[in-house]
C-alpha positions as CSV (number, residue, x, y, z in Angstrom):
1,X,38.7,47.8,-78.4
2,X,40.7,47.2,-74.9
3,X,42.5,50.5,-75.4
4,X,38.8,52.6,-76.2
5,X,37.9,50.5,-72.9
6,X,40.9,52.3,-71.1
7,X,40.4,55.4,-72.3
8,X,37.0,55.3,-71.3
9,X,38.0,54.3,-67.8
10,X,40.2,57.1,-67.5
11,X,38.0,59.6,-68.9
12,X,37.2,62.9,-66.8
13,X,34.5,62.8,-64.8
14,X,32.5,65.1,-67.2
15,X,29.8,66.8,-65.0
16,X,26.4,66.8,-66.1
17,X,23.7,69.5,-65.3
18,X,22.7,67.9,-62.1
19,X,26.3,67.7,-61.1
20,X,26.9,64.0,-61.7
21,X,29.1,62.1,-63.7
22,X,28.5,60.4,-67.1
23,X,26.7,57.8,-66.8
24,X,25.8,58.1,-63.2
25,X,23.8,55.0,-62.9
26,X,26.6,52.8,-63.8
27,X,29.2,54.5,-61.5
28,X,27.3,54.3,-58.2
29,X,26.4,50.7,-59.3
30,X,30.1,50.2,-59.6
31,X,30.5,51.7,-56.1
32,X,27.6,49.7,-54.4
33,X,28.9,46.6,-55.9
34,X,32.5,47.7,-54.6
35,X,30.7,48.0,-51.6
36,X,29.4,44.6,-51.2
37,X,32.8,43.4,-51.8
38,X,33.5,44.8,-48.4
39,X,30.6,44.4,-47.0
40,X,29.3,40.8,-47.5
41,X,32.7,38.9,-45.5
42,X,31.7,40.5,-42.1
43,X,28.5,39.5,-41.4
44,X,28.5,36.0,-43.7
45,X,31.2,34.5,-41.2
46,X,29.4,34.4,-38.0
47,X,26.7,31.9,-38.8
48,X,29.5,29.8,-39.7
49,X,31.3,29.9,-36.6
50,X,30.3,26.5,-35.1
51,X,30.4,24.5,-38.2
52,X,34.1,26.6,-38.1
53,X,34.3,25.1,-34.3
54,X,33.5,21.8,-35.3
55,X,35.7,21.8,-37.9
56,X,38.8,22.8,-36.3
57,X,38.1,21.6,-32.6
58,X,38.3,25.5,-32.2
59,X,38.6,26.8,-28.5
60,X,35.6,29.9,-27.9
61,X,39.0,32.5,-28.1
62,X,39.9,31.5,-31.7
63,X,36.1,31.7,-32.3
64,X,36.4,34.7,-31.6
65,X,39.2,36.3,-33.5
66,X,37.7,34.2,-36.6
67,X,34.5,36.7,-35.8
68,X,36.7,40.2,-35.2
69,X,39.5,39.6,-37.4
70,X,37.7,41.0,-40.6
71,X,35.7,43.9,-38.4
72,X,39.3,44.6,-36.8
73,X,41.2,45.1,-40.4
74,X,38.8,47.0,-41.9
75,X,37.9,49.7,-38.7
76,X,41.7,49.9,-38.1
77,X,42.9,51.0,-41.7
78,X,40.2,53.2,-43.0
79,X,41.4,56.4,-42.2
80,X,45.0,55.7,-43.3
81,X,43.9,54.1,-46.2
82,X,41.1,57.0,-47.2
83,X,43.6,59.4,-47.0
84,X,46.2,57.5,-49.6
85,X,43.4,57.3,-51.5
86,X,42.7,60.9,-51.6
87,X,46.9,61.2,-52.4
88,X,47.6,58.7,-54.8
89,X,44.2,57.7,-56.4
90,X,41.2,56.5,-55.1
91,X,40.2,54.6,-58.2
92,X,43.8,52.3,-57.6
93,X,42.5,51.9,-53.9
94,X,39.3,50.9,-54.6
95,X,40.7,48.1,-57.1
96,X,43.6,47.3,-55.5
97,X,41.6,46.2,-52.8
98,X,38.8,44.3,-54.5
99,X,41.6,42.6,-56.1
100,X,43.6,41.4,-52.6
101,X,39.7,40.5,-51.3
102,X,40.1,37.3,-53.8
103,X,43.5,35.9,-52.5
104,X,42.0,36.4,-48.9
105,X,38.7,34.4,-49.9
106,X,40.5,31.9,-51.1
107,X,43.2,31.9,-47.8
108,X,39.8,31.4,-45.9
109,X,38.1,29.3,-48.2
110,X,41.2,26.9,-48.0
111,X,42.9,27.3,-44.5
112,X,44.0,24.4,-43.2
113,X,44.4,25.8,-39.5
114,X,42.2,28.2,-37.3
115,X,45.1,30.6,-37.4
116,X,45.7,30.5,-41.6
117,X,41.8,31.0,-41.3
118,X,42.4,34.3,-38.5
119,X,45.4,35.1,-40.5
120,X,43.0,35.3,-44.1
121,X,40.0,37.2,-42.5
122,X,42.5,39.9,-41.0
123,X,44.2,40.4,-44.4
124,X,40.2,40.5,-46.0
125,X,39.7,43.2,-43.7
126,X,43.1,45.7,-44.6
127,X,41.7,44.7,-48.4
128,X,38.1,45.9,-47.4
129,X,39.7,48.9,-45.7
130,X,41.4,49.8,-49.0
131,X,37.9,49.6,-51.4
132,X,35.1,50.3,-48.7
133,X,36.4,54.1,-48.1
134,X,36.6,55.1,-51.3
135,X,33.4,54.4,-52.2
136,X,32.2,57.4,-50.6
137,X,34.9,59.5,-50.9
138,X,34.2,59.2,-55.1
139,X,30.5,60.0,-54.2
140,X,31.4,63.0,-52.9
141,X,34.1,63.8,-55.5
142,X,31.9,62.8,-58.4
143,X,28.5,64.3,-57.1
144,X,28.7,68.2,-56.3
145,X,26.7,69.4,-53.4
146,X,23.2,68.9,-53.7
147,X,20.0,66.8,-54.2
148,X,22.1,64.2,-56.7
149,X,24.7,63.4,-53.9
150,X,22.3,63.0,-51.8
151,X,20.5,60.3,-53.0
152,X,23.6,58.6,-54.4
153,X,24.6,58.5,-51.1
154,X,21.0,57.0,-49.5
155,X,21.2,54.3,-51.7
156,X,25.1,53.5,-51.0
157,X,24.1,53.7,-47.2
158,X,20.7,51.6,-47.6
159,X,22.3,49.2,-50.1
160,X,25.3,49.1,-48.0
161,X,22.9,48.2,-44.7
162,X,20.3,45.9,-46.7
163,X,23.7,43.7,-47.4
164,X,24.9,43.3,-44.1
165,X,21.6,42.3,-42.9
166,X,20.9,39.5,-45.5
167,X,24.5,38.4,-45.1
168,X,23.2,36.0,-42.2
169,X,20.4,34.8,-45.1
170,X,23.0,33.8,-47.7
171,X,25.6,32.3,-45.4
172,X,22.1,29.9,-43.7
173,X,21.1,28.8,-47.4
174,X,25.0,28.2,-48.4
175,X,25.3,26.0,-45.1
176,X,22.0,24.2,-45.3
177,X,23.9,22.2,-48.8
178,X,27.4,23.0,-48.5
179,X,30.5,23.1,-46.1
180,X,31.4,25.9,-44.1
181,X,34.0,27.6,-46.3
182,X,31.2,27.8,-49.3
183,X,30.7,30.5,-47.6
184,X,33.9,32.2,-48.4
185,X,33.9,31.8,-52.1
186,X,30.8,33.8,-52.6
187,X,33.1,37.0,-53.1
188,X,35.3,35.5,-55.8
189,X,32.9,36.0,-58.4
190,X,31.2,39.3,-57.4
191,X,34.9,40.9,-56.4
192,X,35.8,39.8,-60.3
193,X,32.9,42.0,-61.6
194,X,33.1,44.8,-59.3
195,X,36.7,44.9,-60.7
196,X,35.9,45.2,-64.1
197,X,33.1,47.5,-63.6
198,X,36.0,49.7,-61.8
199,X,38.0,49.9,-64.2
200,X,36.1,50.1,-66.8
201,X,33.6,53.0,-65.5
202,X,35.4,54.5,-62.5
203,X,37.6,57.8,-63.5
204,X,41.4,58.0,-62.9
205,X,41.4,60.9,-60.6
206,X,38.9,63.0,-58.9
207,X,39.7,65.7,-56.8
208,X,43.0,64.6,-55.2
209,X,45.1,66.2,-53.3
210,X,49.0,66.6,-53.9
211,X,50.0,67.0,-50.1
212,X,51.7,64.4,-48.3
213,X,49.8,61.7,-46.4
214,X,50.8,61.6,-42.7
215,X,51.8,58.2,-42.6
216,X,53.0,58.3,-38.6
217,X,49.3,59.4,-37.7
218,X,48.4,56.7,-39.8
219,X,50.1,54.2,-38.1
220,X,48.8,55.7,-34.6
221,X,45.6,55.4,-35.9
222,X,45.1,52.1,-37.1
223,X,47.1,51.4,-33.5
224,X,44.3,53.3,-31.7
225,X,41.4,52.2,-33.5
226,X,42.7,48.3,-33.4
227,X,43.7,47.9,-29.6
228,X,40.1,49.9,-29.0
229,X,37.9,47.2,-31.0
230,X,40.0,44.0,-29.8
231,X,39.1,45.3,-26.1
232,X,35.8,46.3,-27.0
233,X,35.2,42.8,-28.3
234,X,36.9,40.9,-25.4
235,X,35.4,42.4,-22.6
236,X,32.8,40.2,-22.0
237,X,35.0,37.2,-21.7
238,X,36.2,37.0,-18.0
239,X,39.5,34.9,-19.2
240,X,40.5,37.8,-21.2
241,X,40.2,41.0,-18.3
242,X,44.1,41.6,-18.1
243,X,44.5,41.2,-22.2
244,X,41.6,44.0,-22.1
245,X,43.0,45.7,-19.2
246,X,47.0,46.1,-21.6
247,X,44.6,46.8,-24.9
248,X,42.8,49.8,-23.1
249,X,46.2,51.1,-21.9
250,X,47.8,50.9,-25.6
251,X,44.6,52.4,-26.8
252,X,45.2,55.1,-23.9
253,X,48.9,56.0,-25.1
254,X,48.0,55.6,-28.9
255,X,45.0,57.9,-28.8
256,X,47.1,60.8,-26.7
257,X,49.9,60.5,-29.0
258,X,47.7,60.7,-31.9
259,X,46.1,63.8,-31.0
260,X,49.7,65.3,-30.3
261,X,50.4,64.1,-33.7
262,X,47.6,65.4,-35.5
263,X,47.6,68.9,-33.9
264,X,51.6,69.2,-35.0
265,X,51.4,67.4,-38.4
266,X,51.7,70.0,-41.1
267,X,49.3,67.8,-43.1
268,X,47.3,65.7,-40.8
269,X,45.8,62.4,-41.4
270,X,42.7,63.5,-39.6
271,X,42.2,67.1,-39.2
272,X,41.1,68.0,-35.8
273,X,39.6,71.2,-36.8
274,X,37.4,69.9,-39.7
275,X,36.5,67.1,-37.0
276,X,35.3,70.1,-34.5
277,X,32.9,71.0,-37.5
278,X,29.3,71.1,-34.9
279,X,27.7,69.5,-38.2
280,X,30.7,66.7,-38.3
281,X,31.5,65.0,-34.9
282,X,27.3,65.7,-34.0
283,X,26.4,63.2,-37.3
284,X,29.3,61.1,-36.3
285,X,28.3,60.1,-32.9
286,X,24.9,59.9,-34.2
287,X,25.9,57.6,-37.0
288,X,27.7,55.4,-34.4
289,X,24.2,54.5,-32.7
290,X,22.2,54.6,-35.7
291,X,24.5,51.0,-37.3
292,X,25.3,50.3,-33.8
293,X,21.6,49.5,-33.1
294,X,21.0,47.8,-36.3
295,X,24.3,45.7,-35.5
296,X,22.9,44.9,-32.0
297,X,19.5,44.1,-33.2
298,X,21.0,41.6,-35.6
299,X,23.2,40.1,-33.1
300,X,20.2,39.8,-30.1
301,X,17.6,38.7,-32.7
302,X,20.0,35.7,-33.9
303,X,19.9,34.1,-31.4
304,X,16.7,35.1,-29.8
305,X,15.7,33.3,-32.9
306,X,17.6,30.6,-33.0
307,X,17.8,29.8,-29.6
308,X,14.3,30.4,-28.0
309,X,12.4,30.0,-30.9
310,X,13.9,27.6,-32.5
311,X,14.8,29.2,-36.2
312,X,16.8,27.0,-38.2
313,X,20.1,29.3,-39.8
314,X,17.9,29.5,-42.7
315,X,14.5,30.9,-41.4
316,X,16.8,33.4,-38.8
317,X,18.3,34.8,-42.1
318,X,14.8,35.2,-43.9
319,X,13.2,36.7,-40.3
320,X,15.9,39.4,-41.0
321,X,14.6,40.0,-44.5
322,X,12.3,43.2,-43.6
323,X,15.1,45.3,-41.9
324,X,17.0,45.1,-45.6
325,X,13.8,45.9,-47.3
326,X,12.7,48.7,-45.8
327,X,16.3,50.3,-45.8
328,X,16.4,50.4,-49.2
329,X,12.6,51.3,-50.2
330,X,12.8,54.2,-47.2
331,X,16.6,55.8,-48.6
332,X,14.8,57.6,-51.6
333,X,12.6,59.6,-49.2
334,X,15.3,59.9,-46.8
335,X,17.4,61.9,-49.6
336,X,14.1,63.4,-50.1
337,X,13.8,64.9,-46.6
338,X,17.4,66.0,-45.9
339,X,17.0,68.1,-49.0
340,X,13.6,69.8,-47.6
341,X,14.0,69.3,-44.2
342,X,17.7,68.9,-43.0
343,X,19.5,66.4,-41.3
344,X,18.3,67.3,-38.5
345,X,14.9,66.0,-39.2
346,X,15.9,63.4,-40.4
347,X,18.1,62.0,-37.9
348,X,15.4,62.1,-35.3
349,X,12.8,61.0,-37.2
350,X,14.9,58.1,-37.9
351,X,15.7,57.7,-34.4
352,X,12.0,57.6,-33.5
353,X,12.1,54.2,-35.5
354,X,14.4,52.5,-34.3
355,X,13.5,53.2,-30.6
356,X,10.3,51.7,-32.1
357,X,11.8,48.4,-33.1
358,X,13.5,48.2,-29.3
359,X,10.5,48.9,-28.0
360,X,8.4,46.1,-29.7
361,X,11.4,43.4,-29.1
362,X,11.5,44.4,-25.1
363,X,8.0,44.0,-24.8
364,X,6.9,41.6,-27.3
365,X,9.3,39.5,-28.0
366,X,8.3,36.4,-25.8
367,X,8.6,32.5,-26.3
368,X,5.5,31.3,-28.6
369,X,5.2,34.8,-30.6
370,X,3.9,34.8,-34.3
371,X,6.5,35.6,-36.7
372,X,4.5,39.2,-38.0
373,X,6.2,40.2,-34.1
374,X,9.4,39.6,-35.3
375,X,8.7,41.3,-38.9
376,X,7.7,44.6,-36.9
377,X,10.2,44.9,-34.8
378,X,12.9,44.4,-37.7
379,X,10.8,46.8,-40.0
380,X,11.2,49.1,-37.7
381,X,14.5,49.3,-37.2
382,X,15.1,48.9,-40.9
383,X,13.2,52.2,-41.4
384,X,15.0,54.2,-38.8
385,X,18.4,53.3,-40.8
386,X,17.0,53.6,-43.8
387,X,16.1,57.4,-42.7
388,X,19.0,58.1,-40.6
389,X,21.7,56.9,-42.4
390,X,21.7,58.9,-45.2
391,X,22.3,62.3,-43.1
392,X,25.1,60.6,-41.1
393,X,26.9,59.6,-43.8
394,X,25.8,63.3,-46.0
395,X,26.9,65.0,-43.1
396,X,30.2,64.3,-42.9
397,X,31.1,64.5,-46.7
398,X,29.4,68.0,-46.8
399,X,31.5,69.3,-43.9
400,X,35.1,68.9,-45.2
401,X,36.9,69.8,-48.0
402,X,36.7,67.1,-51.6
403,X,40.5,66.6,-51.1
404,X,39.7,65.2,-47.2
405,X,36.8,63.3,-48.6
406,X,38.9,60.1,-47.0
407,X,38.3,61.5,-43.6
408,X,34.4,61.4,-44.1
409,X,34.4,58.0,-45.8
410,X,36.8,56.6,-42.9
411,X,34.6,58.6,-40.8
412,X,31.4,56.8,-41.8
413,X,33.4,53.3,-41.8
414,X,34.2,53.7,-38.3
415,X,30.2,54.7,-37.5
416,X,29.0,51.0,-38.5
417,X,32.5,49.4,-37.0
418,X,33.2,51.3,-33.8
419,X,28.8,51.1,-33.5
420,X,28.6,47.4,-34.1
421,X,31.1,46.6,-31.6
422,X,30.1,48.7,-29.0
423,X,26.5,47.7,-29.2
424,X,27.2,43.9,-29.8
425,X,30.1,44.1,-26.8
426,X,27.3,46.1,-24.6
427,X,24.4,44.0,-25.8
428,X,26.4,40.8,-25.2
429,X,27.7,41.8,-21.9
430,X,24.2,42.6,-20.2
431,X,22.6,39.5,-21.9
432,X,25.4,36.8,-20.6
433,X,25.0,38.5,-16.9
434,X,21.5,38.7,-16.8
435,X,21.2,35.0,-18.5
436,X,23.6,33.8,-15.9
437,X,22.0,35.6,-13.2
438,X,18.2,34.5,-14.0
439,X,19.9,30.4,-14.4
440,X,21.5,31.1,-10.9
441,X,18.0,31.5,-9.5
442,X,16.7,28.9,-11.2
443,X,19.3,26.7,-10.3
444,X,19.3,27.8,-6.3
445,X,15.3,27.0,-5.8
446,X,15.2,23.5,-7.6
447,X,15.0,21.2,-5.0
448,X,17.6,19.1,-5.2
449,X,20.3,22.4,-6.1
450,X,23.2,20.9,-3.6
451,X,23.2,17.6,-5.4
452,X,23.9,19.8,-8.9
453,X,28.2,19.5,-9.4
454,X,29.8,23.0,-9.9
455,X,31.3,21.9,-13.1
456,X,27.3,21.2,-14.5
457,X,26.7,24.5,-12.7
458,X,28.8,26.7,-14.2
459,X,28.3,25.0,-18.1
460,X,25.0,25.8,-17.7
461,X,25.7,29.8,-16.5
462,X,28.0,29.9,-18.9
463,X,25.3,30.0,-22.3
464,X,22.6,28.9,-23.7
465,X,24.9,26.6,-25.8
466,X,26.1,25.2,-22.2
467,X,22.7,24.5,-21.2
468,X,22.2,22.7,-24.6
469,X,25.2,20.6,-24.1
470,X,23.9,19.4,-20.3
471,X,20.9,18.7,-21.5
472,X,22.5,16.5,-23.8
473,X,24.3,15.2,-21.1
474,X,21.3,14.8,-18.8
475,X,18.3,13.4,-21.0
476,X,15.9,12.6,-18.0
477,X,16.2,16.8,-17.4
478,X,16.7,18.0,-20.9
479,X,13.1,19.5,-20.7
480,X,13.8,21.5,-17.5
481,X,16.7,22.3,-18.8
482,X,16.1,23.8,-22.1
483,X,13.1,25.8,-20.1
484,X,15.2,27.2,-17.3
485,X,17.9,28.5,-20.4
486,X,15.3,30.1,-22.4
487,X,13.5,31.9,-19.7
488,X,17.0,32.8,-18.4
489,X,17.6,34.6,-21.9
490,X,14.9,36.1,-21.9
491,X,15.7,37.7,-18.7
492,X,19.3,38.5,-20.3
493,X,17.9,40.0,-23.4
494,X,15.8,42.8,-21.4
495,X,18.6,43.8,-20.5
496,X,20.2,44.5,-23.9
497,X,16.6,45.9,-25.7
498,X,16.6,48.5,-22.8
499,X,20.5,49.4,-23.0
500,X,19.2,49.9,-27.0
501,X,16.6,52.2,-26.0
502,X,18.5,54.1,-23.5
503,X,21.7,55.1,-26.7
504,X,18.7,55.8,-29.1
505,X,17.1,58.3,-26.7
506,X,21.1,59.8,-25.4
507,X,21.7,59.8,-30.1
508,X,18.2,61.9,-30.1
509,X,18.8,63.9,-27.6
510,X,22.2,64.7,-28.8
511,X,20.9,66.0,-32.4
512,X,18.0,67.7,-30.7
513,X,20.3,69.8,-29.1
514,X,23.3,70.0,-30.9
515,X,22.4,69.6,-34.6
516,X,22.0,72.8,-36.5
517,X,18.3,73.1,-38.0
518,X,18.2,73.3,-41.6
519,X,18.8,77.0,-42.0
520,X,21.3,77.2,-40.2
521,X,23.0,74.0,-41.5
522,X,22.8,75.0,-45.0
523,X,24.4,78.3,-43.5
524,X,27.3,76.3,-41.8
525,X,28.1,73.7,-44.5
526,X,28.1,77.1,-47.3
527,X,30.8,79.1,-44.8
528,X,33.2,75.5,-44.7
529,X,32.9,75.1,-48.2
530,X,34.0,78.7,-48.5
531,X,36.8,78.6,-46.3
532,X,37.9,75.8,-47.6
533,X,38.0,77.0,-50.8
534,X,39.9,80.2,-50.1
535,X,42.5,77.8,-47.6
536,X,43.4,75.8,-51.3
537,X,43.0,79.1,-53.2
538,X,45.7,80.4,-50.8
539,X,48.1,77.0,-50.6
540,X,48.9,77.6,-54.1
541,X,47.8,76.0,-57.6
542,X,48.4,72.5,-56.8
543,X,46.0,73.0,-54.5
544,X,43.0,75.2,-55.6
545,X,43.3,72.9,-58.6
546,X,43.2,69.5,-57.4
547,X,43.7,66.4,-60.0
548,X,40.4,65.6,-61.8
549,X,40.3,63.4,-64.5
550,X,43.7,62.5,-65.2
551,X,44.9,59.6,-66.9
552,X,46.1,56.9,-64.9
């Protein structure tokens, strides 16, 4: 039985009449669940983070890290890691790395330090870099062109999405009973299915490549890429200007050098000139503010929650509920309506959405709303994913060649990574100056302001936490207080909604302009696919016959 199992698992990846695998339903639930493997650390940890404060007498820095650390492995390895994957075999990625995720749930689950605890998230990331690529990249290697890899890859995105959204859910209802590394084990088990799932239904090889992987650009890359999210993620704090300051510079040196690299490399890790593909970088960028707002909405709307409406973990998590929803329930007509109307279409459409969910929270979301506000705004934004993130993520497996399918599936990593922390950085940026500015002015026209000491006075500017903790300080003014900080973030939050509207309308204006229509897409992505095609036809027959199926 155990050896039918095996060769089972290392069966070809027979093609059906749509172009699909055997049993096709199985494999893309084997990738999804891959998928949430990944997915589920990076958002489960941040509602967490004061019971992890509390726990550890944690400074805000180490708070911090604990946050990036699993965002920073993951965004800093993908493209290296894609492209191994495409080399050596993307099936022994993908369960090589569900298999580390388990050590480096447990490391978390049972750190005994802050840093053991930093130390175990940046080691779940690099595992997460290893299985969260190749999902994609077997999509697009199992799934020929067409409407069956479309939709495969709609639900991948929406699933993917819907997950990351009620990641904040699980971790409030885990924390409500349990201790704060509960929260950590909930991988073990899923991470032990979604291995044998792998190998039991995953082929050996699809569609590799024999060349050899640029391991130099790879190291330059995850150099780049992991200097450019620390800084990204430490700019807001004041303490940290010079550290960001020597981070930009290293990014600076590492991204030149890289390019230098890439354009030399006989093989490169990231080919430049499938990256100049119009169809590719356009659906990039786009993907980057299509998960960058979801990722700022999320981040905003927790503690906009939380904080001015007083959301216990629990009900912020459940609030959250209709963006997963709607991602999921819209991604079949999404696949629908890149395959009739083009990405194109889509992409805006989709944009239309989410400037519709930014719009409702600027101008509705107010101190004393009904919840069915909150619902609509989150609905919205869910929808514009929902649409948009299937073409983003199409996009850039249609434009390369199914040996560089790495580079679109690192590609598409880095649109939610690189988009979350550039909208949560920008978003938290504008909301912590506008909240400190609006609790300035409250502070400079109460009466008796010169009898307020500057170390109250800059606790209070600080957050809203620091207003919390001086009104605990001060119970005779907790009321005042508490008022002045939530009309304060409300003043900061403006801020952030309109920073959201201004990328969504800079994304749609981008694809309106940029973005082939649907004729001449399909035109575009044809003449890649043939000249890629004849470029492995004329490398030789290792090439134009790239590993499928093999046993492993």
């Amino acid at each position: 039985m155990a050896n039918h199992a095996a060769d089972t698992a290392d069966a070809p990846a027979k093609a059906t009449a749509a172009d699909a695998p055997e049993r096709a339903g199985v494999v893309l639930a084997t990738l999804i669940i891959i998928a949430a493997v990944a997915n589920l650390p990076l958002a489960m940890a941040n509602v967490a983070l004061p019971s992890i404060g509390q726990a550890f007498n944690a400074s805000q820095t180490q708070l911090n890290l604990v946050a990036v650390a699993y965002s920073l492995g993951l965004a800093c390895s993908v493209l290296w890691l894609g492209a191994l994957g495409d080399r050596y075999g993307r099936k022994l990625m993908a369960m090589l790395g569900v298999a580390l995720a388990i050590p480096a749930a447990l490391i978390c689950g049972f750190a005994p330090s802050i840093q053991i605890l930093i130390v175990g998230r940046l080691f779940g990331g690099f595992a997460a870099g290893m299985a969260y690529p190749t999902t994609l990249s077997l999509i697009a290697a199992l799934w020929g062109p067409g409407p069956g890899r479309t939709r495969s890859i709609a639900l991948w995105a929406a699933i993917g999405g819907a997950i990351s959204a009620t990641g904040p859910l699980l971790s409030g209802l885990l924390l409500s009973s349990s201790p704060w590394n509960s929260i950590f084990f909930v991988v073990v088990p899923i991470a032990a299915v979604a291995l044998f799932m792998a190998w039991r239904f995953i082929p050996a090889h699809v569609h590799e490549t024999d060349e050899s992987v640029d391991n130099l650009g790879g190291i330059l890359s995850l150099v780049l890429v992991g200097s450019f999210i620390l800084a990204l993620n430490f700019a807001p704090v004041q303490s940290a200007r010079s550290a960001v300051l020597a981070l930009l510079g290293v990014f600076l040196v590492s991204l030149i050098l890289f390019v230098i690299r890439q354009r030399r490399a006989e093989n490169p890790l990231y080919d430049l000139k499938i990256a100049g593909r119009r169809p590719f970088w356009v659906a990039a960028l786009a993907g980057i503010i299509v998960f960058g707002s979801l990722m700022g909405a999320m981040f905003i709307g927790q503690q906009f929650l939380q904080d001015v409406l007083g959301y216990s973990t629990v009900d912020a998590g459940f609030a959250i509920l209709p963006a997963a929803i709607f991602m999921i329930l819209v991604a079949p007509r999404s696949a629908k309506l890149v395959e009739s109307h083009g990405a194109r279409t889509t992409l805006l459409l989709g944009y239309i959405f989410v400037l519709l969910g930014f719009v409702v929270m600027l101008l509705l979301w107010n101190e004393g709303i009904p919840y069915w506000i909150i619902g609509l705004g989150y609905a919205f934004v869910g929808i514009g994913v929902g649409l948009a993130g299937t073409p983003a993520s199409r996009t850039l497996t249609a434009a390369v060649p199914v040996t560089r399918a790495g580079m679109a599936s690192g590609t598409a990593d880095l649109q939610r990574d690189l988009g979350g922390a550039l909208m949560q950085s920008l978003f938290g940026a504008l909301l912590a100056a506008g909240y400190a500015a609006a609790i300035s002015a409250s502070l400079a026209a109460a009466p008796n302001a010169a009898q307020v000491p500057g170390t109250v006075t800059n606790e209070l500017t600080m957050s809203f936490a620091g207003a919390q903790a001086v009104a605990g300080q001060y119970p005779q003014y907790a009321d005042q207080i508490t008022a002045a900080a939530k009309s304060a973030f409300l003043a900061g939050d403006q801020y952030a909604y309109i920073a959201g509207i201004i990328a969504v309308l800079i994304g749609a204006a981008l694809v309106f302009f940029m973005f082939p229509k649907h004729e001449e897409e399909q035109k575009m992505l044809a003449d890649y696919h043939a000249q890629d095609m004849a470029a492995m036809a004329a490398a030789g027959p290792a090439e134009a016959s790239p590993k499928t199926g093999e046993s492993s």
